[in-house]
N, C-alpha and C positions, 0 to 999 in steps of 0.2 A: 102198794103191796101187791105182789105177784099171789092169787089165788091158789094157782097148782103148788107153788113153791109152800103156802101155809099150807098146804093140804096134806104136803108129802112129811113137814116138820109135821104137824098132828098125828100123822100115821107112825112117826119114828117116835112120838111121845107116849105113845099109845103102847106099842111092843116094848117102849126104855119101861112101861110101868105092869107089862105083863111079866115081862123076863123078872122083874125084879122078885113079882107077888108069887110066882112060880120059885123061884130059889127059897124064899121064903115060904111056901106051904111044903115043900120037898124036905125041908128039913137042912137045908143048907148051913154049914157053919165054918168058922175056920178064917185065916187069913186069905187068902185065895177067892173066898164068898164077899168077904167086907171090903176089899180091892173091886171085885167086878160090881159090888151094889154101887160104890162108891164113883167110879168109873161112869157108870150106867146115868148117876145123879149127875155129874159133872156134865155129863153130854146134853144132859135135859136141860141143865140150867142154862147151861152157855145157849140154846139152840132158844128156851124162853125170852133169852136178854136181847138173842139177836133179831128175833123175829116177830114175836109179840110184844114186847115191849117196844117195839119201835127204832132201838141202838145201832140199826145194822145203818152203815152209808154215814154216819155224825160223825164227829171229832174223836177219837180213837183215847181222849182220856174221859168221857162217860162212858163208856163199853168197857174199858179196862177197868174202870174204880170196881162196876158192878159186879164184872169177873172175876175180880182181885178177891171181893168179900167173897165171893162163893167160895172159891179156891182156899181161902183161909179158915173156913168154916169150916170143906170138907176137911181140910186137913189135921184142923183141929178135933173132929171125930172120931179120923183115925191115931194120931195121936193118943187119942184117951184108950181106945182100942186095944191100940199094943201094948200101952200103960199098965191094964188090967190084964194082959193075958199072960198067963205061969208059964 
């Protein structure tokens, strides 16, 4: 593992969880706000699986399962999102 390389994903995980906590104490709401939380989450995860978990460089079907469930999770929360909104 490249040290600068984790250093610089921890620095982008670190502002994906500031931006997010910032839209959230602003009072952010709206389709627009749950696209970019959602977005923001998608980037962390994918950058978790690739990085810290170890997936980045392996056989490209455990990277994809792992990213497949993210991807269907988020999706399934926006899904419920637009479900509920009038």
């Amino acid at each position: 593992m490249n040290a600068r390389r984790l250093d610089f994903v921890w620095l982008l995980l670190m502002a994906g969880t500031a931006a997010t906590w910032w839209m959230g104490e602003s009072g952010s709401a709206g389709p627009a706000a749950v696209l970019t939380i959602l977005g923001i989450a998608a980037v962390k995860g994918i950058a978790i699986v690739r990085e810290f978990m170890g997936l980045r460089g392996i056989k490209v079907v455990w990277p994809a399962a792992v990213i497949g469930w993210l991807l269907v999770v988020l999706a399934i929360i926006a899904a419920t999102y637009w479900r509920g909104v009038p």
